[in-house]
C-alpha positions as CSV (number, residue, x, y, z in Angstrom):
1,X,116.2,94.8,73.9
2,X,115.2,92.3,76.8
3,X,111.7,90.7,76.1
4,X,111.8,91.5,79.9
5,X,111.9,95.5,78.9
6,X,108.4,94.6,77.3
7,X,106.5,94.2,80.6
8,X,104.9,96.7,82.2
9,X,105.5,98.0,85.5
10,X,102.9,96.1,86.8
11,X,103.6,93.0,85.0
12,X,107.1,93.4,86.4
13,X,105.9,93.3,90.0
14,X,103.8,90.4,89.6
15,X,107.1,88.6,87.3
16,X,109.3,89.5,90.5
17,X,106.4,88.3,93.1
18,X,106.6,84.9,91.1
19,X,110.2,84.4,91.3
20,X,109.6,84.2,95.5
21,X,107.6,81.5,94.5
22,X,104.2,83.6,96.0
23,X,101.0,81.8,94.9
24,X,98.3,84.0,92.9
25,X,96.1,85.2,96.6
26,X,99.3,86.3,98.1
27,X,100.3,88.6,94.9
28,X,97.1,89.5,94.2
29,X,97.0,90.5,98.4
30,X,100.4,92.5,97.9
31,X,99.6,94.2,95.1
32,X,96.1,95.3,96.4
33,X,94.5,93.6,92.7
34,X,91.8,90.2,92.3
35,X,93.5,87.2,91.7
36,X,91.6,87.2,88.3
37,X,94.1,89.7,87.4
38,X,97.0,88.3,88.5
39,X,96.0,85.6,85.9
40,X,95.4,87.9,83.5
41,X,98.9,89.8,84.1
42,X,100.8,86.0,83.8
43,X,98.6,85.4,80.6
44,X,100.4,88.7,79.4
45,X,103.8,88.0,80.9
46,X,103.7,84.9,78.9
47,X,102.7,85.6,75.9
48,X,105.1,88.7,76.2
49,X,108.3,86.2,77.4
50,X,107.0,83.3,74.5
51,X,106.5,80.6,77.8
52,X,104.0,77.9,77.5
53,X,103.2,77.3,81.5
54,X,103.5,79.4,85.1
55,X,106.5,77.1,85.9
56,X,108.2,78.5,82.8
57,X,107.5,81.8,83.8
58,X,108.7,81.2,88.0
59,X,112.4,79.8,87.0
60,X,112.4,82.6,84.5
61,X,111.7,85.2,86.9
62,X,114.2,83.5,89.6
63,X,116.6,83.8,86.7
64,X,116.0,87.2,85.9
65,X,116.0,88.4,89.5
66,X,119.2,86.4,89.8
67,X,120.8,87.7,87.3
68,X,119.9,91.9,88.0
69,X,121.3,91.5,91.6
70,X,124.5,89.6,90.7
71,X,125.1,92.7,88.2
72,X,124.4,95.0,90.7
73,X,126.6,93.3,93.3
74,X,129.7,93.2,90.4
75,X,129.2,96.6,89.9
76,X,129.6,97.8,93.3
77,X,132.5,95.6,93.6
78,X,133.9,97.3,90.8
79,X,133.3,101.2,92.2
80,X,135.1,99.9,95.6
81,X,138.0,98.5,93.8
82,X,138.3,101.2,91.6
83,X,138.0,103.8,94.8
84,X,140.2,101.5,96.9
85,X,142.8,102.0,93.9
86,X,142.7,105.8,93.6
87,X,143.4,106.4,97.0
C-alpha cells in the first residue's frame, strides 16, 4: 500500500494544492478551512509520508501528481492502441 493511500480525502486536497506550489492562505482560501488547519493537515501529511519539512512534502506531492497523470496518460494510450488494433 501507498503511504499516500493513508491520507485522507482532505489531506489529499491540501497534498495536491501543495504540489502547485499554493502558499498556506491560498489553500486554506480554496478549500474554504483557517490556515491553522492547513498546518495542522501538513503536520498530519508528514508524519503520515515520514517527511521532516514542507519542502519535503511540495516535491513529494509534485512527484506524486506527476507520476498519477503520466499513468493515466499511458493508459489511455494503451486503450487507443489497443482499439486502433481491433479495427
Amino acid at each position: 500500500m501507498s503511504k499516500t493511500a493513508t491520507l485522507t480525502d482532505r489531506e489529499m486536497q491540501v497534498f495536491t494544492l501543495l504540489a502547485e506550489g499554493e502558499q498556506n492562505q491560498v489553500i486554506a482560501d480554496q478549500l474554504f478551512i483557517t490556515e491553522r488547519t492547513v498546518r495542522a493537515h501538513l503536520a498530519k501529511i508528514m508524519m503520515k509520508l515520514g517527511l521532516d519539512s514542507r519542502m519535503q512534502v511540495c516535491l513529494a506531492a509534485y512527484v506524486f501528481i506527476h507520476d498519477r497523470a503520466e499513468s493515466q496518460t499511458v493508459g489511455s494510450d494503451n486503450y487507443e492502441a489497443s482499439g486502433a488494433a481491433a479495427r
